[in-house]
C-alpha positions in Angstrom: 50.4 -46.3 31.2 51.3 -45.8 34.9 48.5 -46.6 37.6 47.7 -43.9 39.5 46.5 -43.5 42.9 43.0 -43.7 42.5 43.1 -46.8 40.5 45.4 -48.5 43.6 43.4 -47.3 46.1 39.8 -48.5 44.3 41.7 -51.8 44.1 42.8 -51.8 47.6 39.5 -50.6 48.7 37.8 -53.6 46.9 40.2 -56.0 48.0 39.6 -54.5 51.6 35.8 -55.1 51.3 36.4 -58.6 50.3 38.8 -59.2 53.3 35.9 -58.0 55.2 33.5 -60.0 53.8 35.4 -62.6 54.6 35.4 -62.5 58.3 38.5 -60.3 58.7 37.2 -57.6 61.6 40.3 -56.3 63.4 42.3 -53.5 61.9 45.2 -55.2 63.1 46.8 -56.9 60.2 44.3 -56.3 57.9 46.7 -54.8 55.6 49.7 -55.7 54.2 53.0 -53.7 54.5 53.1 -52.6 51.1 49.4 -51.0 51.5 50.1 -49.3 54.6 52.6 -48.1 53.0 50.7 -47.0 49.8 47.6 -45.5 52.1 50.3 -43.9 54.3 51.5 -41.8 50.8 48.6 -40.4 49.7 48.0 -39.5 53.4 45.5 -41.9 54.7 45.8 -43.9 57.7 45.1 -47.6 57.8 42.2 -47.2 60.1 40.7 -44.4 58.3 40.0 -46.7 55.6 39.6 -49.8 57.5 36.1 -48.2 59.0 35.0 -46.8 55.4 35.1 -50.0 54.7 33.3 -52.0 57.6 31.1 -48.9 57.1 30.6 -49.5 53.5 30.1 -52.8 53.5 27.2 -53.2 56.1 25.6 -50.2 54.2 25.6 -52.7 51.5 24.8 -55.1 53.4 21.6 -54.1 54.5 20.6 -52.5 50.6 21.0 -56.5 50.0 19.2 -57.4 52.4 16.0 -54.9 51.8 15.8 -56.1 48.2 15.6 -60.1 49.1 12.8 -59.1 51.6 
């Protein structure tokens, strides 16, 4: 069976995440050609989903931090 959108962009979205984990803070190259090119398809722009994810991520963040308190 085909992979649809939703399953690339979850993918990309936790592969985004863990760039961001990693240290990786500056839209610019944060994504590869082929995923701008993916995100630019289903009509998202790279830093739409570049700030969901910094978003996202310190949300979590800070849910981790609260329960090791």
């Amino acid at each position: 069976m085909e992979e649809d959108w939703n399953d690339t962009f979850y993918d990309l979205f936790r592969e985004a995440v863990g760039r961001y984990h990693e240290g990786h803070r500056n839209v610019d190259g944060f994504f590869t050609d082929q995923e701008i090119i993916f995100l630019s398809s289903i009509g998202c722009r790279t830093r739409e989903l570049f700030d969901f994810v910094a978003v996202s991520y310190t949300h979590l963040r800070a849910h981790e931090t609260e329960l090791h308190l």
